[in-house]
C-alpha positions in Angstrom: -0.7 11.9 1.1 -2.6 15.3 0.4 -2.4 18.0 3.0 -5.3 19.7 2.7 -8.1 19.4 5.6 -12.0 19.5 5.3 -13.7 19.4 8.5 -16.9 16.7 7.7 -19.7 17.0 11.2 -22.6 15.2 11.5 -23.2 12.3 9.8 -26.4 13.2 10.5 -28.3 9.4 9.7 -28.3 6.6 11.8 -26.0 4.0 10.8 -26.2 1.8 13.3 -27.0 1.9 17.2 -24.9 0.3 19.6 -27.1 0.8 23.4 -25.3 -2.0 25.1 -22.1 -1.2 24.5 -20.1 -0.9 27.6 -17.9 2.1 28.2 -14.0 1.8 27.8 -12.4 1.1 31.1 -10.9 3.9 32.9 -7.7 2.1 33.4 -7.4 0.9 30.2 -7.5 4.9 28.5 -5.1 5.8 31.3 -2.6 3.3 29.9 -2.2 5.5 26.8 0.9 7.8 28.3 2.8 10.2 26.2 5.9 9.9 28.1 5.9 5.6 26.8 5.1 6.6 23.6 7.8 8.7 23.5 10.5 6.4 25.0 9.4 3.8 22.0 9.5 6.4 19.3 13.2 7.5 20.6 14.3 3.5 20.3 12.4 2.8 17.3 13.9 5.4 15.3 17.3 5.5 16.5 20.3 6.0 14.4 21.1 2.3 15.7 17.8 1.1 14.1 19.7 1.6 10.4 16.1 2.8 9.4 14.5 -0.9 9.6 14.9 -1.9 5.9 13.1 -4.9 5.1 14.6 -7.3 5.6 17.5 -6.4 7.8 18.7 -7.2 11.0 17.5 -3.8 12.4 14.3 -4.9 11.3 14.7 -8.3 13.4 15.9 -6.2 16.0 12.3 -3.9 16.0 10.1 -6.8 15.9 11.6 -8.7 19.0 11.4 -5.6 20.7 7.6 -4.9 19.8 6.8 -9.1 20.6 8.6 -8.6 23.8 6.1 -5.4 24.5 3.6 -7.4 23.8 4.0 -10.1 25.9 4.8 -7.8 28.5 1.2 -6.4 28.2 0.0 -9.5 28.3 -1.3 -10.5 25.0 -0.7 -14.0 24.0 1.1 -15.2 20.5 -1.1 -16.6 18.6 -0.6 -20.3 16.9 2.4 -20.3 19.7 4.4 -17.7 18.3 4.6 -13.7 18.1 5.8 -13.6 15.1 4.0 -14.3 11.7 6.8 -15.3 9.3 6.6 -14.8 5.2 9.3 -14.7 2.6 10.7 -11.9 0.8 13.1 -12.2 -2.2 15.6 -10.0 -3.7 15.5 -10.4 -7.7 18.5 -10.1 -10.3 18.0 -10.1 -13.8 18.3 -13.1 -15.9 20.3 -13.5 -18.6 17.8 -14.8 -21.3 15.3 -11.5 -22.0 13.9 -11.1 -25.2 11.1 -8.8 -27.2 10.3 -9.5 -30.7 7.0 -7.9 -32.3 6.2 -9.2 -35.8 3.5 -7.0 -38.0 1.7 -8.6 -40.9 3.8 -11.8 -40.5 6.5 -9.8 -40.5 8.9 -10.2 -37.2 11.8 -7.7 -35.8 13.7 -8.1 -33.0 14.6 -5.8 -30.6 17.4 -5.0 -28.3 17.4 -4.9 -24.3 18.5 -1.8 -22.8 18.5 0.1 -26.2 14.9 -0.8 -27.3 13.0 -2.2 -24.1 13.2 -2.8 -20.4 11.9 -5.1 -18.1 10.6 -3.5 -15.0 11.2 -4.9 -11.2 7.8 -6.6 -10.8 8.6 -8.7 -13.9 7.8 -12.6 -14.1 10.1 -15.5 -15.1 8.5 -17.0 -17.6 7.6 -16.6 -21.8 4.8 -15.4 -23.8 3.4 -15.8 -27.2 0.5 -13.6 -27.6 -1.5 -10.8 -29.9 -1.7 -7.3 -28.8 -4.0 -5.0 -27.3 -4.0 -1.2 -26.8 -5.2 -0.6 -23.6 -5.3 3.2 -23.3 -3.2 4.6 -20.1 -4.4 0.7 -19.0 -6.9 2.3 -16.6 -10.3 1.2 -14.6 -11.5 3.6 -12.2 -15.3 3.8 -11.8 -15.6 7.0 -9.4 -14.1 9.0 -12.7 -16.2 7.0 -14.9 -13.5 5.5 -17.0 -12.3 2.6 -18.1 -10.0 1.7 -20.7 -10.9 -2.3 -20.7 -14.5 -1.6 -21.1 -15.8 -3.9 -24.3 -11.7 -4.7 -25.1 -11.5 -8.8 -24.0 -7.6 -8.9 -23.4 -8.0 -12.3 -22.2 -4.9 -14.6 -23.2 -3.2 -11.0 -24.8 -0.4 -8.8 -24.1 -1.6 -4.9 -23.2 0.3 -2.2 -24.6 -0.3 0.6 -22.2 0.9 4.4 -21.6 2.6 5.5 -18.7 0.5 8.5 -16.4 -2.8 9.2 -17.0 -5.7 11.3 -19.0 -5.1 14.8 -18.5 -1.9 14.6 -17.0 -0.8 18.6 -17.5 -4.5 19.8 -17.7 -5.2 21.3 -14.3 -9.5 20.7 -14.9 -8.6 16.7 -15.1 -11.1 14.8 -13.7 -8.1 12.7 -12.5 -7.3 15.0 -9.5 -6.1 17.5 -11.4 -2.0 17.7 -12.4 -1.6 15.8 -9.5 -1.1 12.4 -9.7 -3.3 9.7 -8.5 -3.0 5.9 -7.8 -4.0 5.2 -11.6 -1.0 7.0 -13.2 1.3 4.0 -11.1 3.1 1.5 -13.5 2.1 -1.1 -10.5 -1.3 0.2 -10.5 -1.7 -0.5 -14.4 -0.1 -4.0 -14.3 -2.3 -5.3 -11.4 -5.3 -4.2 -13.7 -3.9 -5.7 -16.6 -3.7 -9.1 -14.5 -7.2 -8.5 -13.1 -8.5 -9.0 -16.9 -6.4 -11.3 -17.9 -3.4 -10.1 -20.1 -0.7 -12.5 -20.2 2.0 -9.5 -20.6 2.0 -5.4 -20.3 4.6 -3.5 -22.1 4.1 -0.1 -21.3 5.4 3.4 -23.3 5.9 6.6 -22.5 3.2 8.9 -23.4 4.5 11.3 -26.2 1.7 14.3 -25.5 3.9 15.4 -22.0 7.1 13.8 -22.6 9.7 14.2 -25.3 11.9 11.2 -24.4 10.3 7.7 -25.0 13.5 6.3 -23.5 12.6 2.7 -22.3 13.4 3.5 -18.6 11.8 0.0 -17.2 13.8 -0.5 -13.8 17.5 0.5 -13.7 19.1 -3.2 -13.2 22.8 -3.1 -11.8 23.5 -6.2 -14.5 22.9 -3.4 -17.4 23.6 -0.3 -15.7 27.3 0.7 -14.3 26.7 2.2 -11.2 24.0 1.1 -9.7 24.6 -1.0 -6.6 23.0 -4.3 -5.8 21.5 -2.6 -2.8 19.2 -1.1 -5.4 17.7 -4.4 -6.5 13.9 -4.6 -5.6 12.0 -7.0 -3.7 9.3 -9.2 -4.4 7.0 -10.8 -2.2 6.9 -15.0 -2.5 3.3 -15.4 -2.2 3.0 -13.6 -5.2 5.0 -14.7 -7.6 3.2 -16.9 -9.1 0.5 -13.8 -10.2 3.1 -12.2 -12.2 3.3 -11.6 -15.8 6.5 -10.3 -17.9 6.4 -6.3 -17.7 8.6 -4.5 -20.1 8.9 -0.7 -21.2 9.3 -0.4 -24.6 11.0 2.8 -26.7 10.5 4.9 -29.8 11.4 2.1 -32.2 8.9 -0.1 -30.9 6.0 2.3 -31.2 7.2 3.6 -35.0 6.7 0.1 -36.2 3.3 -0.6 -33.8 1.9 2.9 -35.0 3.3 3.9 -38.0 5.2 6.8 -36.1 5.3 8.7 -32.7 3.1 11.4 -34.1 0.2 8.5 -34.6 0.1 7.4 -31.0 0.4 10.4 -29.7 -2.6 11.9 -32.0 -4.3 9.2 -30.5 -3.6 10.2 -26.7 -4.6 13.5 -27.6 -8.0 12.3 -28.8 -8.3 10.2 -25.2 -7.1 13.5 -23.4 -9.5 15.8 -25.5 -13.2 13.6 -24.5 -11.8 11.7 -21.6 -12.8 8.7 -23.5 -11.3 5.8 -23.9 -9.8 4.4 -27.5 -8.7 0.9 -26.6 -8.8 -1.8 -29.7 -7.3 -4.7 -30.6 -4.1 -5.1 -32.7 -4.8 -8.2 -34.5 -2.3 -8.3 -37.2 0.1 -7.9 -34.7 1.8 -11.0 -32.4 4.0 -10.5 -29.4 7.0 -12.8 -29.0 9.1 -12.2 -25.5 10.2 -14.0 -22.4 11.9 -11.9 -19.0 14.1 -13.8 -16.7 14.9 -13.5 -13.1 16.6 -15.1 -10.4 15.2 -14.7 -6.8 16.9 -15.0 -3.5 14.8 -15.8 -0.7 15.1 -14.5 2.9 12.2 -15.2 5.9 11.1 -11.6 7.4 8.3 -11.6 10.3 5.3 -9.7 11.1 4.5 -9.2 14.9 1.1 -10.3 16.2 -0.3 -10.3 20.0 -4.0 -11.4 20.7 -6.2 -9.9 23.2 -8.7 -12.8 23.8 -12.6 -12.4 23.5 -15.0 -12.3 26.6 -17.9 -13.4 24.8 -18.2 -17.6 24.8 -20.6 -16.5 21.3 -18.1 -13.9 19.7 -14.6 -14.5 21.2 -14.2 -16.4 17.4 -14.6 -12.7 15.7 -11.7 -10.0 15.5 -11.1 -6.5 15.1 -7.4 -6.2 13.5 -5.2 -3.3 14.4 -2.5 -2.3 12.8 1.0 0.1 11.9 3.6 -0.8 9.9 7.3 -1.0 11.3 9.5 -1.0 8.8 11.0 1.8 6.7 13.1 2.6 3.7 17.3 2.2 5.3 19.9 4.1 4.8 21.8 5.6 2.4 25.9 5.3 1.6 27.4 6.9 4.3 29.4 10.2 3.7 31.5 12.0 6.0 29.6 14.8 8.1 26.4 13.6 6.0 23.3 12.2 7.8 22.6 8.7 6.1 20.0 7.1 7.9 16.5 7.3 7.0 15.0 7.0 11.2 11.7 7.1 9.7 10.0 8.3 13.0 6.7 9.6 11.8 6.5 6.9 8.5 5.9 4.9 10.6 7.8 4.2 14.3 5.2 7.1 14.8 2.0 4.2 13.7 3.9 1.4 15.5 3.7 3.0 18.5 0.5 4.0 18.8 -0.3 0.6 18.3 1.6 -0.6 21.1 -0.3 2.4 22.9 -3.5 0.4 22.1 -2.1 -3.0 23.0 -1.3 -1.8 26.3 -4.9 -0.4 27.2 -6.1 -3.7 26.2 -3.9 -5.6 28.2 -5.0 -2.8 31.2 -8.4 -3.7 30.8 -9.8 -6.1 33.9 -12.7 -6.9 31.3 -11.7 -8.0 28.1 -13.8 -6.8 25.5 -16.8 -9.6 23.8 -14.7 -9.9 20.4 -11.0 -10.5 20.3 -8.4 -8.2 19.5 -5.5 -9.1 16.9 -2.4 -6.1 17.1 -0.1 -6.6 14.5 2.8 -5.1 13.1 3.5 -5.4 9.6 7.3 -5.5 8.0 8.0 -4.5 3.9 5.1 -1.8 4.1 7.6 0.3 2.1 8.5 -3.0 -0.5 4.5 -2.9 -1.5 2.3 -3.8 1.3 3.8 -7.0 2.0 3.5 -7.5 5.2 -0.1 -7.0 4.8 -0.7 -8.8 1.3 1.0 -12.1 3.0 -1.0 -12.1 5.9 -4.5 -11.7 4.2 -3.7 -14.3 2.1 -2.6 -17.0 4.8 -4.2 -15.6 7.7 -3.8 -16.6 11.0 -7.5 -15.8 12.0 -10.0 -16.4 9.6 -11.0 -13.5 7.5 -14.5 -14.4 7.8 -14.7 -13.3 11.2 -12.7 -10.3 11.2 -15.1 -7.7 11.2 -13.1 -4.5 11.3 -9.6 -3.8 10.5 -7.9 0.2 11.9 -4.9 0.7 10.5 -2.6 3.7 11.7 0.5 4.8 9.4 2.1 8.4 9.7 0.4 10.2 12.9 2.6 12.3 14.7 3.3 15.6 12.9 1.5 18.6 11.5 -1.3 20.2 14.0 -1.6 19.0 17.0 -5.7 18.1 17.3 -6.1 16.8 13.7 -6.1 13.9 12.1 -7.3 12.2 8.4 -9.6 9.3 8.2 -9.8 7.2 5.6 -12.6 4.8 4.5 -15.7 7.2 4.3 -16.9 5.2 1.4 -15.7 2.1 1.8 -16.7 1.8 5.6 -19.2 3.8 6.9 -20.2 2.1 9.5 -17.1 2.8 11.5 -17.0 6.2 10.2 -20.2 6.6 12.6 -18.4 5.2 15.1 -15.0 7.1 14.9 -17.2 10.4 14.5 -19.3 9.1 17.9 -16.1 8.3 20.1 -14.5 11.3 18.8 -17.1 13.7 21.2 -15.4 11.9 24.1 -11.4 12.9 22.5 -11.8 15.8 20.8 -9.8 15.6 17.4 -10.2 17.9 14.2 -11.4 15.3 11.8 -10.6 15.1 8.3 -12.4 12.9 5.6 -10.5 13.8 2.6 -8.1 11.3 2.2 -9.9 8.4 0.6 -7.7 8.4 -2.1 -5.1 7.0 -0.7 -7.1 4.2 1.2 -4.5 1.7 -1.2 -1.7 2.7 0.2 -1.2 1.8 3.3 -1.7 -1.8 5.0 -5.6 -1.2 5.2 -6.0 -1.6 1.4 -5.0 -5.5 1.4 -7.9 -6.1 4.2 -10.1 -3.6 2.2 -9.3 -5.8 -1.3 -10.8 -9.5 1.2 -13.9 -7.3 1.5 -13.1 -5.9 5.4 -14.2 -2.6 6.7 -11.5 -0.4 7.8 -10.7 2.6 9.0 -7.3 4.2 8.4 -5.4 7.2 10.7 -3.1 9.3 9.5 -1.9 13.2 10.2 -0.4 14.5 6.6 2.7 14.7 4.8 5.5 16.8 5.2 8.6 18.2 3.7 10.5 15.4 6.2 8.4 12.4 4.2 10.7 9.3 3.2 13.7 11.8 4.2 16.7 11.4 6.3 15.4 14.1 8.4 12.3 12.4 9.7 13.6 12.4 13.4 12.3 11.3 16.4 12.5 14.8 17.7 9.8 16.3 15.4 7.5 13.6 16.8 4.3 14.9 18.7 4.0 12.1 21.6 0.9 14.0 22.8 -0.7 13.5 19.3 -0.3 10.3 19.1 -1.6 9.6 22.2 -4.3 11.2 21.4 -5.1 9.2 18.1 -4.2 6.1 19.9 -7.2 7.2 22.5 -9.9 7.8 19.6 -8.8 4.4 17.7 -8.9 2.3 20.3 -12.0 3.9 22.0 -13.5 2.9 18.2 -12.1 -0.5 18.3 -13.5 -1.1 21.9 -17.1 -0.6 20.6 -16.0 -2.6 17.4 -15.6 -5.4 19.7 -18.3 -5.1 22.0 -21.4 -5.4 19.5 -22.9 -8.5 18.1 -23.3 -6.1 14.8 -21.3 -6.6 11.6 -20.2 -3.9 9.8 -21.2 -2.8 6.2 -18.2 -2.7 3.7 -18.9 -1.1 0.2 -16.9 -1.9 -2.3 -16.0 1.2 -4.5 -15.9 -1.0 -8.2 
C-alpha cells in the first residue's frame, strides 16, 4: 500500500445532487469518541488476542466481543444471529502428484520436488490437456495489455511466467520496478480460470532470475522443517473453482523450448515492445493430476443491522465494513516479541467500524436505507470473509447500493487519509469529497491500485460501488511491532466521522449509485 500522497480538490462536475438529504444527527457524530476507540483498540490487539489468526480461538474470542458491541448499540442480528458463519480448511498435500509433458508423441516424466511443485491454491483433481503459452499470464486493460488476447485457452493448460513485463526497467508501464497486483501467482491463476484453462504451471522468468528452481509452495510433507502451522488455507466455497497449479523448473522448459536461452529470448522480445507473444503449443500434451486433503473448520463473520426508516427503501443497504483478523504469532523465543497484535492492520479498521455502528445506533432517526456493519475474519487468508459472504449473502446484492470498507487507518499523519475507488465509483467519491468540507481530512486519491486488496474488491467484482479508507503503510506493516500504542485514536475517529457522514447520505437518497467497471 503505496505511500505517497496527491491531494485531488474539486471534482468540479456534478455527479449527482442530493437536496433532500437530511443532515447527520448531532448525537449520532458525538458518539464517535476517541477515548472508546481507544479502549477497543487496546483489547483488540492485546498480547492475549494471539494476533487473531484465522481460524483461532482468539479469533472466536474478537468476534463475540465485536457481536456483543453490537447488540449493545442496538443493532439487531440479522437471520437471528450475529454471526455469519463459512468454512475454512487447512490443506495437506496428497500423496498421488504427478507432471508428465510429452512432445511429438513423445512423453517424459517428471519428478516432484526436484522438477515441479504444486502451489497452495492447488485443486484435487487430474488433467489431460494441450498447452498454451500465455505470456506473464496477464489482462490488464488500463496498461493496454493482455496476454490472452486472440489465444482461446479454453479446455488447455497455460504455461505462464512468474512477475511481470518490465520487471527491473524503472520506465515500465507496469508501475515501474515496483510490483503490481498482476505480477501475483494468485492474480495469474484467477485469470487463467477466468478464460478457461483447465491447469497453470507457471516458470520462473529467466531475463531477472538465475534460479528456475521450482519453488511452488514449501509443503511440510516434502520439506524438513517446515511446521504444519505453515500449511495454507483455503476457502470451501471455492473449491470447486480450482484448477491444479504447479511450478515447473529448468528441465521442464529445456524440453518445452529447446533451452533456457529460447524462453528467455522470448521474454526479452515481450519486455522490449510490451507486446504480448502468446501461441499455442500444439504438438505438445500435458499429463498431471495434484492431490490434497482438506480439513475443515467453521469461522464467523460478525454482522449487526441498523434497520431502514423508509417503508419504500428499508429493503436497500449500504454495507460497512473492516476486517478483524490478522496474521498470529510466531514460535515463541525467550526475551523475543512473538505476537503479531496487528493494531493498525486492522483492529485499527474494526474499530472504526464499531465507531460507526455506534452513531447509528445514537441516531433517534434511523436513516431511509438500512445499514449492514460487518466484520469480516480470513482477510489476511485471501479475502475470505468477504468472498464467502458475496457469494451467499445475507441481503441481497441487488439492493446493496454502496459498500465502505475501512482497513489500516490509524498511523502516518494525523489529517490524511487514502481513498480508493475514484474510477470504479465516482459517485461516492463526490460524496466523500462533499462530507469531507464538514471533517476536514487531507484526501488522497492515489491508491486505486490496490482497490483488490482489501474486502471492498469482492463487492467491487458483484458490480457494487465502494469506497475504501485507508492511511498508508509503514515500516510496522504485518510486523510484530504493530502495537496498539502507535495507534492514532483521534484519527480514526476522525475517518470514522467522514465515512459514516458518507454512508448517512448513502442511505438517505432514493439515488443509486454508478459503478464502472475498470475491464
Amino acid at each position: 500500500m503505496q505511500k505517497q500522497f496527491m491531494l485531488l480538490v474539486g471534482f468540479a462536475s456534478s455527479l449527482l445532487v442530493f437536496l433532500d438529504t437530511p443532515k447527520p444527527p448531532k448525537e449520532a457524530l458525538d458518539a464517535i469518541r476517541p477515548a472508546d476507540i481507544r479502549q477497543q483498540i487496546d483489547f483488540l490487539a492485546a498480547d492475549a488476542m494471539m494476533g487473531r489468526n484465522t481460524p483461532s480461538p482468539e479469533l472466536d474470542r474478537a468476534a463475540d466481543y465485536i457481536a456483543k458491541e453490537f447488540q449493545h448499540y442496538g443493532l439487531r442480528p440479522v437471520n437471528g444471529s450475529y454471526f455469519n458463519e463459512f468454512q475454512v480448511g487447512t490443506v495437506r498435500l496428497g500423496k498421488e502428484n504427478l507432471l508428465a509433458i510429452s512432445v511429438s508423441g513423445s512423453e517424459q516424466e517428471y519428478a516432484i520436488k526436484k522438477d515441479f511443485m504444486p502451489f497452495d491454491m492447488t485443486a484435487s483433481t487430474s488433467v489431460i490437456a494441450s498447452l498454451a503459452f500465455a505470456g506473464y499470464g496477464i489482462t490488464a486493460p488500463e496498461y493496454d495489455y493482455d496476454d490472452y488476447a486472440d489465444l482461446g485457452v479454453k479446455g488447455k493448460v497455460v504455461l505462464v511466467l512468474r512477475h511481470e513485463p518490465g520487471e527491473k526497467d524503472a520506465a515500465s508501464p507496469f508501475d515501474g520496478e515496483k510490483d503490481t497486483e498482476y505480477a501475483q501467482v494468485a492474480w495469474k491463476v484467477q485469470n487463467a480460470i477466468d478464460h478457461g484453462a483447465t491447469g497453470v504451471l507457471i516458470v520462473t522468468d529467466p531475463v531477472n532470475h538465475r534460479s528456475l528452481a521450482p519453488r511452488g509452495f514449501p509443503w511440510p510433507s516434502l520439506f524438513e522443517g517446515i511446521p504444519d502451522e505453515a500449511l495454507p488455507l483455503t476457502l470451501a466455497l471455492t473449491d470447486k473453482e480450482k484448477i491444479p497449479v504447479l511450478q515447473v523448473g529448468e528441465l521442464a522448459v529445456q524440453n518445452l523450448f529447446g533451452s533456457v536461452d529460447s524462453l528467455r529470448t522470448l521474454q526479452q522480445q515481450i519486455d522490449a515492445a510490451y507486446k504480448p507473444k502468446s501461441f499455442l503449443l500444439s504438438n505438445i500434451q500435458v499429463r498431471l493430476r495434484t492431490t490434497t486433503e482438506t480439513m475443515m473448520q467453521t469461522t464467523r463473520n460478525v454482522v449487526g443491522l441498523v434497520d431502514g426508516s423508509d417503508k419504500k427503501l428499508k429493503d436497500e443497504i449500504v454495507v460497512i465494513g473492516a476486517h478483524y483478523d490478522h496474521v498470529g504469532y510466531l514460535k515463541k523465543q525467550a526475551g523475543a516479541d512473538s505476537i503479531y497484535n496487528g493494531a493498525d492492520d486492522n483492529a485499527s479498521g474494526t474499530c472504526a467500524v464499531l465507531a460507526i455502528a455506534r452513531a447509528f445506533g445514537a441516531a433517534k432517526k434511523k436513516p431511509k436505507r438500512s445499514i449492514l456493519i460487518m466484520a469480516f475474519a480470513g482477510e489476511e487468508k485471501g479475502l475470505f470473509g468477504s468472498r464467502a459472504y458475496v457469494e451467499k449473502p445475507l441481503l441481497p446484492l441487488d439492493k446493496t447500493v454502496a459498500m465502505l470498507n475501512l482497513d489500516m487507518v490509524g498511523r502516518n499523519a494525523p489529517d490524511s487519509v487514502s481513498v480508493g475507488g475514484v474510477k470504479s465509483s465516482p459517485d461516492l467519491i463526490k460524496i466523500n469529497e462533499e462530507e469531507n468540507r464538514e471533517v476536514g481530512l487531507m484526501l488522497d486519491y492515489s491508491i486505486d491500485s490496490f482497490d483488490n486488496r482489501s474486502d471492498q474488491y469482492n463487492f467491487a467484482r458483484k458490480k457494487i460501488p465502494f469506497l475504501f479508507y485507508f492511511t498508508g503503510l509503514h515500516k510496522d506493516y504485518h510486523q510484530v511491532s504493530d502495537h496498539p500504542d502507535k495507534i492514532d485514536e483521534h484519527k480514526i475517529a476522525k475517518i470514522a466521522t467522514l465515512a459514516f457522514r458518507v454512508a448517512w447520505r448513502a442511505a438517505n437518497t432514493s439515488e443509486r449509485f454508478e459503478f464502472v467497471d475498470p475491464k
